[in-house]
C-alpha positions in Angstrom: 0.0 0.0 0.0 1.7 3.2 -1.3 1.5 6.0 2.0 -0.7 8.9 1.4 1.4 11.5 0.8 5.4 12.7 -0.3 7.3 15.6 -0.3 9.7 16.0 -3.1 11.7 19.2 -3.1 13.5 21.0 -6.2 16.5 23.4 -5.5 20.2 23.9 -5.7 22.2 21.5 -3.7 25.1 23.7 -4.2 23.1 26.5 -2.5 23.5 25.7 1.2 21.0 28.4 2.0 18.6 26.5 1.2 19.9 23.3 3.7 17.7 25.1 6.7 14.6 24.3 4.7 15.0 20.7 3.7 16.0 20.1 7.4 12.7 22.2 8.7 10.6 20.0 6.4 12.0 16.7 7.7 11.3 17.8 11.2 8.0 19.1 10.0 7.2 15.5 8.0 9.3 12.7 9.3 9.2 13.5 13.1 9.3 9.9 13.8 11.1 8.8 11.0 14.8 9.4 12.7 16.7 6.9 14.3 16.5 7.5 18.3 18.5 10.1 19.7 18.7 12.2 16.5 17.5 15.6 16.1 14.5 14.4 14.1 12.6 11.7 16.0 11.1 14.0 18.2 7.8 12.2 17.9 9.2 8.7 18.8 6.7 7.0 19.9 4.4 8.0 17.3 3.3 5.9 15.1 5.8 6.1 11.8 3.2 7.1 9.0 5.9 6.8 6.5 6.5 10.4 5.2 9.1 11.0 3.3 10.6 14.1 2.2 12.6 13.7 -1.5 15.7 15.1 -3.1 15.6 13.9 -6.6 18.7 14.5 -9.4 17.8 17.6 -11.3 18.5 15.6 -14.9 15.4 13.0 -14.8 13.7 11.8 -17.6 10.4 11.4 -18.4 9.7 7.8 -17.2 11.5 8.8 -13.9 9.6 11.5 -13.0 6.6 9.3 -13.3 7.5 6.6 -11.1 9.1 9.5 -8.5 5.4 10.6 -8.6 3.9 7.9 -8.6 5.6 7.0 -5.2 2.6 8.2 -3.0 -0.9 8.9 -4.0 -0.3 12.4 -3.3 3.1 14.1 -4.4 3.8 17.8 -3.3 6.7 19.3 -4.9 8.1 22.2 -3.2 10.3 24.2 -5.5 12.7 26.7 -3.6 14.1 29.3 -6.1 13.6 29.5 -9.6 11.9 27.1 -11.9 13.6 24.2 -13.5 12.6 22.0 -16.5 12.0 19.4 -13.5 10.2 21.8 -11.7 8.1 22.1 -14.8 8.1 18.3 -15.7 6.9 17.6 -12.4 3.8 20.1 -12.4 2.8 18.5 -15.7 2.7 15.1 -13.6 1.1 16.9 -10.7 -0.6 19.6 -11.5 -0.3 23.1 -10.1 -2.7 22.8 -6.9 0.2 20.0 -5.3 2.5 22.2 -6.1 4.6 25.2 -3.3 6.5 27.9 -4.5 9.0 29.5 -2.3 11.7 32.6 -2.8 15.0 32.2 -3.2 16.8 33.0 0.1 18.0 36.3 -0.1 22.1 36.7 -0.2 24.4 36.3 3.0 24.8 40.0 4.3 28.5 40.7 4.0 31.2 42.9 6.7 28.9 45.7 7.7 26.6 45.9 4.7 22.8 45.3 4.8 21.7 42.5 2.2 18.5 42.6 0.4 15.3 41.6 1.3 13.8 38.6 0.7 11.4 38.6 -2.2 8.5 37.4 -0.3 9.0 39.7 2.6 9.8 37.1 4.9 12.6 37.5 7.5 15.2 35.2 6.4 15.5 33.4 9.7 11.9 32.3 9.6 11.5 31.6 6.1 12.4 27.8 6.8 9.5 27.5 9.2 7.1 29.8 6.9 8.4 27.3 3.9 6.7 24.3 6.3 3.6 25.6 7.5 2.5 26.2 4.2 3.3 22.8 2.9 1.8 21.4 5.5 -1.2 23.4 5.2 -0.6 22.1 1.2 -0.8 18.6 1.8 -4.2 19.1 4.7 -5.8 20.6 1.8 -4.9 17.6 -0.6 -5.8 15.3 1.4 -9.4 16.6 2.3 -9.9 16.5 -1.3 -9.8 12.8 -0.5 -12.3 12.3 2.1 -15.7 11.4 1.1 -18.5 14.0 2.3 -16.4 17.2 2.2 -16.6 18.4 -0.8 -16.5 22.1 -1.1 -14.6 22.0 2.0 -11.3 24.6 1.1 -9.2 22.9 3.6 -8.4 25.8 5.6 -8.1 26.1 9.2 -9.3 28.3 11.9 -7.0 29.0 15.2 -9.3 30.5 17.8 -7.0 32.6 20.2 -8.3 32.1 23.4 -6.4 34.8 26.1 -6.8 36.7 29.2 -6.7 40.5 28.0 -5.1 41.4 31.3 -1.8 39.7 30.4 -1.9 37.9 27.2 -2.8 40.7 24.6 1.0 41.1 23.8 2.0 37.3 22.8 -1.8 37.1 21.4 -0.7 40.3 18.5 2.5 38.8 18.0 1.0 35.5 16.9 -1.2 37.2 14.7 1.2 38.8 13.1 2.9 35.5 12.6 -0.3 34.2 11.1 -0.7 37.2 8.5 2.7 36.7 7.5 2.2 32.9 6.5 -1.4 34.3 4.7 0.8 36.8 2.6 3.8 34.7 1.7 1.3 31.8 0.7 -0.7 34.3 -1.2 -4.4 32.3 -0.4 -6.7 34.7 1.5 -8.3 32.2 3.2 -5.3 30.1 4.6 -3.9 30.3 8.2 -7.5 31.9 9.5 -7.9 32.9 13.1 -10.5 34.3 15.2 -9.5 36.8 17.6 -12.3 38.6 19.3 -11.3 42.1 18.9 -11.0 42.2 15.5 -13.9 39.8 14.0 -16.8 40.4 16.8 -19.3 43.3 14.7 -20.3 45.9 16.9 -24.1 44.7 17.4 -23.1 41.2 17.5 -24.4 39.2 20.9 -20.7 38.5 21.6 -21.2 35.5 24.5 -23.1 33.6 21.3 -19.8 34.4 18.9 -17.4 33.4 21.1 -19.3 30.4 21.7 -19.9 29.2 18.3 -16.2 29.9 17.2 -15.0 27.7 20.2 -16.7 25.1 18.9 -15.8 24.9 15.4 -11.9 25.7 15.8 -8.5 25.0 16.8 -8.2 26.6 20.5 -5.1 27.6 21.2 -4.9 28.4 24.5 -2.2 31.5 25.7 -1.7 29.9 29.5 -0.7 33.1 30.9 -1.2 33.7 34.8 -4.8 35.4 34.8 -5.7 32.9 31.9 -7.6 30.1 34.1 -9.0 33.3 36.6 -10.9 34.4 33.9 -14.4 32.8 33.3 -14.5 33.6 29.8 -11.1 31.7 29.0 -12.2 28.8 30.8 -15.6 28.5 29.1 -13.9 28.6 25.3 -11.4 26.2 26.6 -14.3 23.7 27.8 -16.5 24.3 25.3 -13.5 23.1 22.7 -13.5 20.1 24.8 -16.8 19.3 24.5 -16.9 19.8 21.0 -14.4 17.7 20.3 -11.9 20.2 18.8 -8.1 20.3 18.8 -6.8 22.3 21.9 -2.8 23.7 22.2 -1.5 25.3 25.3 1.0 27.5 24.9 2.5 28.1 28.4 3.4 31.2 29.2 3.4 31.7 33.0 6.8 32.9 35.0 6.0 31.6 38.3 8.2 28.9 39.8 4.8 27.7 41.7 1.1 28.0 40.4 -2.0 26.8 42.5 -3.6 23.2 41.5 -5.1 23.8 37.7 -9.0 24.4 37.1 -8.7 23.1 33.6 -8.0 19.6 32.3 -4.8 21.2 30.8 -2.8 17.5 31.6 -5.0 16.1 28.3 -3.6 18.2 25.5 -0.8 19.5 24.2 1.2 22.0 25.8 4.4 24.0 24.2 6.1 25.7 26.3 7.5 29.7 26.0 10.6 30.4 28.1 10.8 34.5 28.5 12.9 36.4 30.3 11.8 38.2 33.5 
């Protein structure tokens, strides 16, 4: 049985700019792929879905590029840089909606100098994570195509940033901005959605009812900060994602050495924690 889905990436060997990327999307794809102890089998006890992420030689011919997409049921072809005849060849075999285009890395500043900017706009140090959230968010999209009963479904997905205004407004602006970034560099309007109450509650609105409905129909992810639990409203979107069913992260942001005993089931999802400096 072939595995779902492979990621075969075009680019310049030579170019070791471009190394930061492939290694992101191995982290990103083949978490549990890596022999133990290695930097990529961070998900080690997962199950190993087979996922793999391809270099091919730039000179294939035709019948190679066939049986290099014919490897998976779903090939994406991520291209980093300029287009190539296998680029090309590949999109033929393809087609253009499995396929991710990302800017060439800008040049290595130099002494004193200031290089350019990256085409995109992206900051050059985050362009390898940009590169595999947005093939990521490729392949979810590919693979809904798939599933029976959703068509018409675009694939997208909704983060619904649950915070405590006192302290969390900062960290909550900063990952919008991170999410606007992705939404530009992709170029798809309606990838990397969030809800964020401030901005997408209409004055007029019976905001309880919104805040409600868009816990229940999103990814919650939960900015832990020290007034987060305190706050009734943070702990009703957090429970009514749980009782919906729907994915829930915890990103951990408290400072405290100590906290009190927790009022949310946060021991049942998935936390990531933010070191800051106090």
């Amino acid at each position: 049985m072939r595995t779902p889905i492979q990621i075969v990436v075009i680019r310049d060997r030579g170019d070791r700019r471009t190394d930061a990327y492939v290694d992101t999307l191995r982290l990103a794809f083949e978490g549990s792929a890596g022999a133990e102890g290695s930097p990529t089998a961070y998900l080690s006890e997962a199950v190993d879905l087979g996922i793999r992420v391809l270099e091919p030689a730039n000179e294939l011919g035709g019948a190679d590029v066939e049986r290099l997409a014919g490897g998976a049921r779903h090939t994406i072809v991520v291209v980093i840089g300029a287009s190539s005849n296998l680029s090309k060849m590949l999109e033929g075999r393809v087609g253009s909606s499995h396929m991710v285009w990302v800017a060439e890395p800008p040049p290595m500043s130099s002494g004193k100098i200031q290089g350019d900017k990256a085409a995109d706009g992206v900051e050059p140090a985050f362009a390898p994570v940009v590169a595999a959230l947005r093939v990521m968010q490729r392949a979810r999209r590919v693979l809904l195509d798939c599933i029976g009963g959703c068509e018409g479904a675009d694939g997208s997905l909704k983060l619904f940033i649950s915070h405590a205004k006192i302290d969390g407004v900062a960290m909550a602006k900063s990952l919008i901005g991170v999410l606007r970034q992705l939404r530009e560099a992709d170029g798809d309007p309606s990838g990397f959605a969030y809800f964020y109450d401030d901005e997408h509650i209409e004055p007029g609105s019976v905001w309880s009812e919104v805040l409600k409905a868009e816990a229940g129909q999103s990814i919650l992810i939960a900015l832990r900060t020290e007034a987060y639990e305190g706050r009734y409203w943070c702990r009703r979107e957090f429970l009514r994602a749980e009782s919906r069913g729907m994915p829930i992260l915890a990103v951990d942001l408290r400072r405290a050495q100590y906290h009190d005993c927790s009022l949310l089931p946060f021991d049942i999802v998935p936390t990531v924690e933010c070191m800051t400096e106090t």
